[in-house]
N, C-alpha and C positions, 0 to 999 in steps of 0.2 A: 627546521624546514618541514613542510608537512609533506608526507607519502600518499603519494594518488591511489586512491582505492581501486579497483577492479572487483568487478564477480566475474568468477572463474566457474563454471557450471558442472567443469570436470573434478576428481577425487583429487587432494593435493596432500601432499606430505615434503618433510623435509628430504632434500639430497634427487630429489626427481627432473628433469627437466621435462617441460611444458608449453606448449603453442598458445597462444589467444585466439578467440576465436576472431573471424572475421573483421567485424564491427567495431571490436575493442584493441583488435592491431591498428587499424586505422585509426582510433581517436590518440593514442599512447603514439603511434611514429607520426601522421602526419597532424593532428590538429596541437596536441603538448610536442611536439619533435624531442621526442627523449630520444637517448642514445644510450650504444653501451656502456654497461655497469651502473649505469640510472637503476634505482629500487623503486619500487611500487610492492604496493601489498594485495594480496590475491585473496580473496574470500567467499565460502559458500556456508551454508546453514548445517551441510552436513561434517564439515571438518577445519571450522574456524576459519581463524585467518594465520594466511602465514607472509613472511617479508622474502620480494623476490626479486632477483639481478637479475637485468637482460643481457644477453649472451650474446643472440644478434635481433639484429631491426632491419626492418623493409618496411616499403609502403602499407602491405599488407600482410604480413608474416613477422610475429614476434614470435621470439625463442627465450624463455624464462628459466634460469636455475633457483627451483623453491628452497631456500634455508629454512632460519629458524619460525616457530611457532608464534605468533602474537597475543593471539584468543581464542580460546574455544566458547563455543556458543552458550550462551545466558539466556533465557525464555523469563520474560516480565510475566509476573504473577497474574495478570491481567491481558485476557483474550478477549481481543475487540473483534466483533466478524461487521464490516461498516456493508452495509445493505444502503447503496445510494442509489438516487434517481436520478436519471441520466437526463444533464443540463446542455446545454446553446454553447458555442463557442468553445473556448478555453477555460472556463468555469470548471469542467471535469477533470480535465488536464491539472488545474489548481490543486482541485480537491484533492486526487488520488496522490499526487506529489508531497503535499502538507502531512496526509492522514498516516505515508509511508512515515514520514520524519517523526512522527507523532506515536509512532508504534503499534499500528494497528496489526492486525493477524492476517485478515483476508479482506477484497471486497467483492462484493456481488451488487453489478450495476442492475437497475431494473426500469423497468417501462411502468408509468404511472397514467393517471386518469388526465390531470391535470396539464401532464407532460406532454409537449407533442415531438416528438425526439422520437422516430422509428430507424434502426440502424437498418436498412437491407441493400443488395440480397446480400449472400452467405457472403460471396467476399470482402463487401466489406465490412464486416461482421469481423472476419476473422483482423481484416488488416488494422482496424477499430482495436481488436485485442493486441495484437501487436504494438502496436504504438504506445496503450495504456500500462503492456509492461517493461519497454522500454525507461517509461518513467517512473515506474516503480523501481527499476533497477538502479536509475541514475540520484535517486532520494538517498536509497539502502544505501549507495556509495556515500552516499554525502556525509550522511549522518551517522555511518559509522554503527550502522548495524549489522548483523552477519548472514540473517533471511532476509527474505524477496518476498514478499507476501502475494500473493496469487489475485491474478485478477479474472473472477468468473465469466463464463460469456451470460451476456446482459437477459436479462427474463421477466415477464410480465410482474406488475406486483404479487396475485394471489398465492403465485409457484413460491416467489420468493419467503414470502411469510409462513405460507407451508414446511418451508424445507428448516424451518429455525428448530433445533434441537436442544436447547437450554432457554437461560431469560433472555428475554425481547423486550426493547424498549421505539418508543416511537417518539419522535421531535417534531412540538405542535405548539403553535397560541394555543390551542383550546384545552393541553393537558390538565388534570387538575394533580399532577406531581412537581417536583422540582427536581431536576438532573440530579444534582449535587448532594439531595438528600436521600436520594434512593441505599437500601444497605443491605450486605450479602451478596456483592457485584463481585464477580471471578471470572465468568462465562458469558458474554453480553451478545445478542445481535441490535446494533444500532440502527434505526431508520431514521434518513433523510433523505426529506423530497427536494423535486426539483423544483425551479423557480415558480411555478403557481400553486406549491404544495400539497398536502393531503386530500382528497375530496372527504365528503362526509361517509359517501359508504364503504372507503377506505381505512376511515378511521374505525366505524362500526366493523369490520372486518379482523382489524388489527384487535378491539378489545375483547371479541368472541373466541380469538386464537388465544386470548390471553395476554396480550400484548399491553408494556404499560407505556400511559401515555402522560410525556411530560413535557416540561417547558425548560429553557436557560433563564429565567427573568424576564422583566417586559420590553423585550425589545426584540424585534422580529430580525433576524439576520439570515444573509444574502446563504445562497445552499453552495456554495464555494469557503464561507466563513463559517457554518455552525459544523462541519466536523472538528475545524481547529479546535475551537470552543467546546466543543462536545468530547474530545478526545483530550484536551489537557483536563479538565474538569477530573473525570473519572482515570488519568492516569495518575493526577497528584493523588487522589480519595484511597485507590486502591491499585494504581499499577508501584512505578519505578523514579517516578519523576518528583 
C-alpha cells in the first residue's frame, strides 16, 4: 500500500513528536480520514524524509511520532530555474504542477508584451503566490521528491532576463537552435511565453543578454505543454531521468 506524502516545513528526526500544520491536518483527518497508528511519511529538503505514526487525530490537530529515516536529499545534476510567462486560466496552474513532477529548480513567472495577464493589487499578488505554491507542494508530494521548488513573485520580462546568472535559453519558432542539441547544459534559465508568445523586441532583447534561442521541432505547442517537453527533453540529455 502506498504511504501518503506530506511536507512538513518544520526540522524532523527520528524519536520526536510533531504537529501538522494547519492545512495538512485537515487534508490527513478529514478529506483521507486516517486514524491512529495510520503512517504517512513526512518530508522537507532540509532533512529528508522520514516514516510517521499518528498518535492522535482531530479535525484539525494532528500529532505525529517521527520513526525511522526513508531518504535523505538527492539534488539531480541538472538545475532548471523555468522563467514562465503568465497564462489565462488554469494553464499556469498545469504548467507549474507538470514542471514540479518534472524536477525543475525554481520558477519565476513574468509579464510579457504579448501577454495580457496583469496580477494586481499587492493582494492578490500575494494570494496568486500562495495558491501557486500550494501546487507546487501537492506535485513534490506526488512525485516523490524531497524540495518544494520556489515560486517567485511574478516580474516584467526585462527584470526577469536581467536577473539570469548562468546559460539562458529561450523557446521560439523562430529559433535557429534545436533544444535537444544544445551541449554543456548544467545551469539553465528556461523561457517560455505565454499564449501569444515572444514579441520581436523581446527576442532581440533576449539575444543581446546572450540568450539562446531555440526551437522543440516543427510544431508549435500550447505554453501549458512546451515545459513538459522542454523539461523532459533536457532531463533525459542531462539531468536524472
Amino acid at each position: 500500500m502506498r504511504i501518503t506524502r506530506v511536507h512538513f516545513p518544520g526540522s524532523l528526526s527520528g524519536g520526536q513528536l510533531v504537529k501538522l500544520p494547519p492545512e495538512s491536518a485537515h487534508h490527513v483527518a478529514t478529506v483521507l480520514r486516517m486514524k491512529p497508528d495510520d503512517r504517512v511519511s513526512l518530508f522537507n529538503q532540509r532533512d529528508g524524509e522520514y516514516l510517521a505514526r499518528i498518535v492522535t487525530i482531530k479535525k484539525s490537530d494532528v500529532e505525529l511520532s517521527v520513526e525511522e529515516q526513508l531518504a535523505s536529499h538527492q539534488e539531480s545534476g541538472l538545475r532548471v530555474i523555468l522563467c514562465l510567462g503568465i497564462s489565462r486560466g488554469d494553464r499556469m496552474d498545469f504548467g507549474i504542477q507538470k514542471s514540479v513532477e518534472l524536477g525543475v529548480f525554481e520558477i519565476r513567472p513574468f509579464y510579457s508584451e504579448h501577454g495580457d495577464i496583469r496580477i494586481k493589487p499587492r493582494e492578490r499578488v500575494e494570494k496568486k503566490l500562495r495558491h501557486w505554491q500550494k501546487i507546487a507542494i501537492s506535485a513534490a508530494e506526488q512525485c516523490g521528491r524531497l524540495d518544494v521548488p520556489v515560486i517567485a513573485e511574478p516580474v516584467e520580462f526585462a527584470p526577469c532576463l536581467e536577473a539570469c546568472d548562468g546559460s539562458s535559453v529561450l523557446l521560439d519558432p523562430r529559433g535557429d537552435s534545436n533544444l535537444s542539441r544544445l551541449e554543456g547544459i548544467a545551469n539553465i534559465h528556461l523561457f517560455i511565453g505565454p499564449e501569444g508568445g515572444f514579441s520581436e523586441g523581446e527576442l532581440q532583447s533576449a539575444r543581446k543578454q546572450g540568450c539562446a534561442i531555440s526551437t522543440m521541432g516543427p510544431r508549435i505547442l500550447r505554453t501549458e505543454t512546451a515545459p513538459i517537453a522542454a523539461l523532459a527533453i533536457l532531463q533525459n540529455r542531462y539531468g536524472d531521468m
